[in-house]
C-alpha positions in Angstrom: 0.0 0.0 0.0 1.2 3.6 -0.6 2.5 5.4 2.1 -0.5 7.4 4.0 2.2 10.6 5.2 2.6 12.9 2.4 4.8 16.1 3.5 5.3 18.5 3.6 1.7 19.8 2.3 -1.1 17.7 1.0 -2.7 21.4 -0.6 -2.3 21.6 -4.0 -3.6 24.9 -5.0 -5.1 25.4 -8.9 -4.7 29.4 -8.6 -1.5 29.9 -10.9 0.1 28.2 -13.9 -2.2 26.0 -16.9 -5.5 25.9 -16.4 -6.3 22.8 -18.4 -3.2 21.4 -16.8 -4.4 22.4 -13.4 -8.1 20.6 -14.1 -7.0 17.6 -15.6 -4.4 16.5 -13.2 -7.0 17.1 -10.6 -9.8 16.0 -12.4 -8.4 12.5 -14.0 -8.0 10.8 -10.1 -11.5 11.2 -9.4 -12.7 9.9 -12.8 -10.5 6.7 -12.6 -11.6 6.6 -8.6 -15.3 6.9 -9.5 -14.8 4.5 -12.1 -13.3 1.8 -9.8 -15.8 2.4 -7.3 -18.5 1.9 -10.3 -16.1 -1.2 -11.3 -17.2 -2.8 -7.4 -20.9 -1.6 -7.7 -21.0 -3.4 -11.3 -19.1 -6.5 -9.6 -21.3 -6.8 -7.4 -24.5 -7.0 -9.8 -22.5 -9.3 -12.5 -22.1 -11.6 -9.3 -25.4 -11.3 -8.4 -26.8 -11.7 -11.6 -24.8 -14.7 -12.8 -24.4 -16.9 -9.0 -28.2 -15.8 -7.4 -30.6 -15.0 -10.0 -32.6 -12.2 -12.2 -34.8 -11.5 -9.3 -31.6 -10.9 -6.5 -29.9 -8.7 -9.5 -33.8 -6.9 -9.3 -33.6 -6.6 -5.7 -29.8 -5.0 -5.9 -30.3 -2.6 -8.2 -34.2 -1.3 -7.5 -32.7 -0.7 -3.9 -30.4 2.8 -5.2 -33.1 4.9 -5.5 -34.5 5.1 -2.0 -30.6 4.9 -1.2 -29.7 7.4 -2.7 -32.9 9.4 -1.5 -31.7 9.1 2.1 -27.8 9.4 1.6 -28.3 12.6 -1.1 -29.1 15.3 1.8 -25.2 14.3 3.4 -23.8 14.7 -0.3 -24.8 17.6 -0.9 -23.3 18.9 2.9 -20.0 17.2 1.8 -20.3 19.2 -1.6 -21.0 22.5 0.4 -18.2 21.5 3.0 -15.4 21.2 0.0 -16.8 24.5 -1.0 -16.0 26.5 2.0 -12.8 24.5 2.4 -11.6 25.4 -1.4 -12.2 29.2 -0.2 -10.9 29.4 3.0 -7.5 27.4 1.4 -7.6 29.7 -1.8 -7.6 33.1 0.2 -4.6 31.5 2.5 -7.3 31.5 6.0 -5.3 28.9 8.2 -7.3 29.2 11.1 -10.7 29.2 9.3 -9.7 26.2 7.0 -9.1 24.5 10.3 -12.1 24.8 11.8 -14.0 24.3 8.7 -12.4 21.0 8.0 -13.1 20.0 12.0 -16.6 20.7 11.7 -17.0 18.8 8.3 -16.2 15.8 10.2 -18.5 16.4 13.1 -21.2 16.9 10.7 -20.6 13.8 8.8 -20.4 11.6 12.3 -24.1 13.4 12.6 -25.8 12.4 9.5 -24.5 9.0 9.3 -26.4 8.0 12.2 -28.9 9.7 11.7 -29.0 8.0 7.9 -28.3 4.6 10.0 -31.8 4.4 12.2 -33.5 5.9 9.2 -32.7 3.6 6.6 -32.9 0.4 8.6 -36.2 1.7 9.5 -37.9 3.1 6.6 -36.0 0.8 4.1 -39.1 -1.3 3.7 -41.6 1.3 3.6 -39.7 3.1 0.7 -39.9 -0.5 -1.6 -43.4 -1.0 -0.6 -44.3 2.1 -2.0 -42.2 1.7 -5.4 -44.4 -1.4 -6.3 -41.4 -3.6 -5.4 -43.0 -7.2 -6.8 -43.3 -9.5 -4.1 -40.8 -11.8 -6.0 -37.8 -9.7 -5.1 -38.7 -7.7 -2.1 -37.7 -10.1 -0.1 -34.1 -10.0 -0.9 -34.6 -6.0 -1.5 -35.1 -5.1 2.0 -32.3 -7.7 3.0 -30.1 -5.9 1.1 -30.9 -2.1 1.9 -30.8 -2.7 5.6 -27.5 -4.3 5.8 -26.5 -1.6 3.4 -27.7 1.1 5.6 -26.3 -0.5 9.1 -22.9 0.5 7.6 -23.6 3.4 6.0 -21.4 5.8 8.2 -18.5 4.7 6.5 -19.8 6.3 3.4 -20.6 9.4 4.8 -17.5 9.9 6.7 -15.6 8.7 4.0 -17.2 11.4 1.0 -16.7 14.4 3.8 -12.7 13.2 4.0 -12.9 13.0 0.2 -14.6 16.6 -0.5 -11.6 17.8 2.0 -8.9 16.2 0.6 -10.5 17.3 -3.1 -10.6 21.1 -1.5 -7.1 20.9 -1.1 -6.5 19.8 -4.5 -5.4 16.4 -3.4 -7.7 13.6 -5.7 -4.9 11.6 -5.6 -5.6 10.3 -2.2 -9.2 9.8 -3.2 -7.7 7.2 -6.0 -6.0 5.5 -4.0 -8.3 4.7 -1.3 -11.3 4.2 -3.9 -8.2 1.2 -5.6 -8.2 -0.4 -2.0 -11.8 -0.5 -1.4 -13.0 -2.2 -4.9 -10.3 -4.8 -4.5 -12.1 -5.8 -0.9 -15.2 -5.4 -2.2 -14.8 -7.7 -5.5 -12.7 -9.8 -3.3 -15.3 -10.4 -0.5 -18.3 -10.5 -3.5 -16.9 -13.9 -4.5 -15.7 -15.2 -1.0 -19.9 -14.2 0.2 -21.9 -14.5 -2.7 -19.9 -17.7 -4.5 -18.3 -19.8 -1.5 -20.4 -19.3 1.2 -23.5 -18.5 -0.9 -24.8 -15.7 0.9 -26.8 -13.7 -2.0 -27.4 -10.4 -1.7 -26.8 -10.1 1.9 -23.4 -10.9 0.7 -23.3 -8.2 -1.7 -24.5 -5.9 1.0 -21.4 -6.7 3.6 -19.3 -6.8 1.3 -20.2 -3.6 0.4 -20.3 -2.0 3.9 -16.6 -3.5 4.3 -15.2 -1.9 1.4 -16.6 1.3 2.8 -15.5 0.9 5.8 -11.7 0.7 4.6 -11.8 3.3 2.5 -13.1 5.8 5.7 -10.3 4.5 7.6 -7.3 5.1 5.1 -8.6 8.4 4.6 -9.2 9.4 8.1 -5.9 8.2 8.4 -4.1 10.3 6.0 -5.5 13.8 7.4 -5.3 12.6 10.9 -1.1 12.2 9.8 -1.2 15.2 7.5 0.9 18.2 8.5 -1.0 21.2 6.7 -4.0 23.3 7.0 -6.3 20.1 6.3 -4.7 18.0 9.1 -7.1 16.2 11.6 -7.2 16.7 15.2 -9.6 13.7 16.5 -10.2 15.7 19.6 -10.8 19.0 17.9 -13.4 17.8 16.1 -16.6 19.4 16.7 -19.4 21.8 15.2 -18.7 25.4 15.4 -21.5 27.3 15.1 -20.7 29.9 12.6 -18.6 27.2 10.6 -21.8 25.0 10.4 -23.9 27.4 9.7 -21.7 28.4 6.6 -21.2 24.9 5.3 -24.9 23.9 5.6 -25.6 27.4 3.7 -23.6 26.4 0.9 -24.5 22.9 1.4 -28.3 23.1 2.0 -29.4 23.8 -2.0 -27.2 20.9 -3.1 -28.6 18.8 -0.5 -32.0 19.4 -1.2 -31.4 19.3 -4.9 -30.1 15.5 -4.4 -33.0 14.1 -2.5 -35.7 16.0 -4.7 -34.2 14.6 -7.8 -33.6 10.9 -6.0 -37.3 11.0 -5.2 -38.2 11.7 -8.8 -35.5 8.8 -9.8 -37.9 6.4 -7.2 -40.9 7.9 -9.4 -38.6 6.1 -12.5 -38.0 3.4 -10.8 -41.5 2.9 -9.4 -42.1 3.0 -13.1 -40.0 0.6 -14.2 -41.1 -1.8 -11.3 -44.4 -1.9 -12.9 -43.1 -3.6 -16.2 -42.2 -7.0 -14.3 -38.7 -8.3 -13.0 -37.2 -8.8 -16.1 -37.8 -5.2 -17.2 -36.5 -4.1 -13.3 -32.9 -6.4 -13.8 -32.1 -5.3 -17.2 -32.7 -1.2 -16.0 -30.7 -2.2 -12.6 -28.1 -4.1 -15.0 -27.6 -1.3 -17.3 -27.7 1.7 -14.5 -24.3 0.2 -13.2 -23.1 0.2 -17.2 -24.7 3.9 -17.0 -22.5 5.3 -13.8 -19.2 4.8 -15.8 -20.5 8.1 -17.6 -22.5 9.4 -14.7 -19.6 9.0 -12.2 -16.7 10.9 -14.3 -19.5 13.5 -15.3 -19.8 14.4 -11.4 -15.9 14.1 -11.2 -15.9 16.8 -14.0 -18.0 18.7 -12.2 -16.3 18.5 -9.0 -13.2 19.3 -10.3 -14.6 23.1 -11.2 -16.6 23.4 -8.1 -12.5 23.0 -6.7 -11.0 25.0 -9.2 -13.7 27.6 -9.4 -13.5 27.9 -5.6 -10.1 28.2 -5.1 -9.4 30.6 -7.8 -12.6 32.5 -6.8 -11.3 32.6 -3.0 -7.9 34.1 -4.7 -10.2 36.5 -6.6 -8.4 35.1 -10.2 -12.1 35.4 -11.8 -10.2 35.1 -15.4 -9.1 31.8 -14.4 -12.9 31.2 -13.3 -14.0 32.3 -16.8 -11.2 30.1 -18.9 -11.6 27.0 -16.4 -15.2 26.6 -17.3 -14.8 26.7 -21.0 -12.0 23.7 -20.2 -14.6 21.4 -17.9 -17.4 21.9 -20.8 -14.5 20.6 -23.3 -13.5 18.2 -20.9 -17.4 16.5 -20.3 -18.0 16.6 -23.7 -15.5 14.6 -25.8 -16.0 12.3 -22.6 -19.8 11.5 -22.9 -19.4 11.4 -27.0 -16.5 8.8 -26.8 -18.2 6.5 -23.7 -21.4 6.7 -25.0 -20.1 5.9 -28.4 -18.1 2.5 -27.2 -21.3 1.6 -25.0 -22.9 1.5 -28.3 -20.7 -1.0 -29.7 -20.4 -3.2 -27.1 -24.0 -3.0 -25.8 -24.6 -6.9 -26.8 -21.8 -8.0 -24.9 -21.9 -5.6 -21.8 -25.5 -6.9 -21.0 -24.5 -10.2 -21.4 -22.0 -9.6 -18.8 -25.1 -9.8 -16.2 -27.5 -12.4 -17.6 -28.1 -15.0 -20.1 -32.0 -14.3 -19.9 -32.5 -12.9 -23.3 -35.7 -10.5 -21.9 -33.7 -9.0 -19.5 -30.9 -8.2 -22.1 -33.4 -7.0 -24.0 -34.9 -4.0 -21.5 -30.8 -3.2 -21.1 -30.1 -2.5 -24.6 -33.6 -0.3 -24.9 -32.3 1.6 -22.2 -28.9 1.7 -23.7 -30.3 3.3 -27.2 -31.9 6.1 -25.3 -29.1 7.0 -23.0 -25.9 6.4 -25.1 -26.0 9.0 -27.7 -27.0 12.2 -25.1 -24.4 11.6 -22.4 -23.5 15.2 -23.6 -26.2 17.2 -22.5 -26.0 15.4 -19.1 -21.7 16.8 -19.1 -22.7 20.1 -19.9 -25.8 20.6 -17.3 -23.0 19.4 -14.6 -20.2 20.6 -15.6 -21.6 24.5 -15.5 -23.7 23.4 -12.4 -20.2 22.5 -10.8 -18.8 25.8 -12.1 -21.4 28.3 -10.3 -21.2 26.6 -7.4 -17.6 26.9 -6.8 -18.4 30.8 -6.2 -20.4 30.1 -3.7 -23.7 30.4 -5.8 -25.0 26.8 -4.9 -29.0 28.2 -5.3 -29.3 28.7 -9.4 -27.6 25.2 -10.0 -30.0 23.6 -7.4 -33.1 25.4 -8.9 -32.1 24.5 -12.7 -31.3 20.9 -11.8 -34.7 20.3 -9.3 -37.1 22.0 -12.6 -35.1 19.5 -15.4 -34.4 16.4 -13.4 -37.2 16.5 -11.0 -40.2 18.7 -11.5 -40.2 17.8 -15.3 -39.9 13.9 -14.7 -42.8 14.1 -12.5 -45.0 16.1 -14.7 -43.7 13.2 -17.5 -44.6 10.0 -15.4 -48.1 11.7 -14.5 -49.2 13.0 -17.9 -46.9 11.8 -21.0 -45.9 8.2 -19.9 -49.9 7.1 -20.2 -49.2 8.2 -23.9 -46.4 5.5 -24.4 -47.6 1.9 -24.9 -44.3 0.1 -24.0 -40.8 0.8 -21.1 -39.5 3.1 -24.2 -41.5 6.6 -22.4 -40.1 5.8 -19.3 -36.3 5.8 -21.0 -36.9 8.6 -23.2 -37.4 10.9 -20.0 -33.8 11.2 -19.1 -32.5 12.5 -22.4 -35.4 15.3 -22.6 -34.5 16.6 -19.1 -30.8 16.6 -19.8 -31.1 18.7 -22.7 -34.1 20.8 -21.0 -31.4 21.2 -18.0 -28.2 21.9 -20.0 -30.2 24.6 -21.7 -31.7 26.4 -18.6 -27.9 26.0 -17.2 -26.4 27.6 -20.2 -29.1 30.6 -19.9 -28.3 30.9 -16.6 -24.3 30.6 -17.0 -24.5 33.8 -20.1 -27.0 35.8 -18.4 -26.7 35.4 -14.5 -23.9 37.6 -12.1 -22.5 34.4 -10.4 -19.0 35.7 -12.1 -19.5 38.9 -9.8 -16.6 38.6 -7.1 -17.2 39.2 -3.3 -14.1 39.5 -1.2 
């Protein structure tokens, strides 16, 4: 394993030299870890798929959306608390850096138990009221509880991440993310093959992997020797600090779990097409956060950028680093989506030999594929405005495009469709309704306007 001391400074700042030199070196370790932690989340359905069964690889993959419906409100604080860190570390405030990465962490312990009792308590409910068939919710709520009684790792773990990303450090994030998908592929086929455990397999395993990637990060900061270093006993909320981070936190937050609830709408939707319709959408959603995941690594990467170089007041850089993460997230999405294409018959055979379910995960895949685009673009400027602080137009442009309009959709256009083809053609629609509000927004809005 790499050595966890770096030194003498983990902060690697973005506010002078090449700015597509700058983003990329930052940006690339998220995308490859976000990529490996998508390689374990895909490992764990192909395992699922081919050693329990069509229904277990249902039950894994319809549990995501009311996961990610609790777990979104703690993203988006983590998003908020990278923000403030990026600003403080930008503008060169050791003291307020310190206290804003100290109450990050205390924050973080909060929500993940709070995210604990309520997902191991409402995890049912949620599936009940998706139309979960009776088939697979069974193994469903097996799954999301186990999931959820480890889900402080995760939270913990993202909040380290979002500081050691505010510091300009994604490295870190790489190499921790490497670790965790080896334990998790690792302990997939020791569960779910040897000891034939099913999903509840797939659901320790998961909470494992998690689990190690928390404590090599913790570890790192706790060991670090600059203005992100970790003081176990120093951590605590600060009022003022909270406040702030919550602030900038809160839209994000709220944007997350609005726009997981309309994704439980989808899925809800899905459900009602039958088991084989709900495995080949959960088969090719893991096939879909390989352009997904780098697309919010894109857009993480300017949040950082944007933040730091705002903070520094270097709003040229701000300008010419936003044209770069646009470039960036497009010739991404039109290459991936382009290769997902030309694979698509063997990537879904990857999960299943049932021919139906293949067949709902290469519908999907012709819908989704050739618009990855407008998804890069929507994020990417999203990512942008929100590294100045501005975390309110982003969360209003993505809750009217990816929520409001999906629900308006299922409620008065999907009647309209006769097959599972007007639930997929949804997502493109809002992307490119979204990346064209963002775009109005990003020309004619004063997020660009600098406050010392």
């Amino acid at each position: 394993m790499a050595n966890a001391v770096e030194t003498p400074s983990q902060n690697n700042l973005m506010t002078e030299g090449s700015i597509v030199k700058s983003l990329l070196l930052f940006a690339l370790p998220l995308i490859f870890g976000n990529l490996l932690q998508q390689l374990y989340n895909t490992a764990d359905s192909i395992i699922v798929g081919n050693f329990v069964g069509a229904n277990a690889l249902a039950a894994v993959g319809s549990s995501g959306s009311p996961i990610y419906l609790l777990i979104g409100f703690s993203q988006g604080l983590a998003v908020g608390a990278g923000v403030v860190v990026s600003q403080f570390l930008g503008a060169k405030d050791h003291r307020e850096a310190q206290e804003a990465v100290h109450t990050s962490l205390a924050i973080a312990v909060i929500m993940g138990l709070l995210l604990t009792v309520g997902g191991i308590a409402c995890g049912r409910a949620l599936l009940v009221a998706m139309n979960t068939p009776a088939e697979v919710l069974g193994d469903a709520v097996t799954y999301i509880r186990i999931y959820f009684g480890g889900v402080l790792f995760s939270v913990v773990y993202n909040m380290t991440a979002g500081i050691l990303n505010a510091a300009g450090n994604s490295r870190r994030s790489l190499i921790y993310l490497a670790w965790a998908s080896v334990t998790n592929i690792v302990l997939d086929l020791v569960f779910i093959v040897i000891f034939r455990m099913g999903v509840a397999g797939a659901a320790i395993a998961t909470d494992i992997s998690q689990l190690v990637s928390c404590v090599l990060s913790l570890r790192f900061l706790i060991k670090s020797t600059d203005d992100c270093r970790v003081i176990p006993r120093e951590i605590r909320l600060h009022k003022k600090m909270a406040a702030r981070i919550i602030r900038v936190g809160l839209p994000t937050g709220i944007q997350n779990m609005v726009i997981s609830f309309s994704n439980v709408l989808v899925q809800a939707s899905v459900n009602s097409y039958g088991a084989a319709a709900m495995a080949g959408f959960a088969a090719y959603m893991k096939i879909d956060g390989f352009n997904i995941l780098p697309v919010s690594s894109i857009s993480m990467a300017a949040t950082t950028f944007v933040g730091q170089n705002y903070g520094a007041g270097r709003l040229d850089r701000v300008k010419k680093g936003t044209w770069v993460t646009l470039a960036v997230g497009v010739v991404y999405t039109l290459a991936t989506g382009a290769l997902l294409l030309l694979g698509q018959d063997a990537i879904m055979h990857l999960f299943t030999n049932d021919e139906t379910v293949v067949f709902f995960g290469e519908a999907a895949m012709h819908w989704f594929c050739p618009f990855y685009f407008l998804l890069s673009i929507l994020h990417g400027l999203a990512g942008a405005v929100r590294g100045t602080g501005a975390s309110i137009p982003p969360m209003v442009v993505l809750l009217v495009s990816l929520c409001l309009f999906r629900i308006v959709w299922i409620q008065w256009v999907l009647p309209l469709f006769s097959g599972i083809e007007g639930v997929f053609i949804l997502y493109p629609v809002s992307w490119a309704l979204g990346a064209g509000l963002m775009i109005l927004y990003a020309w004619k809005g004063k997020w660009m306007e600098y406050h010392a």
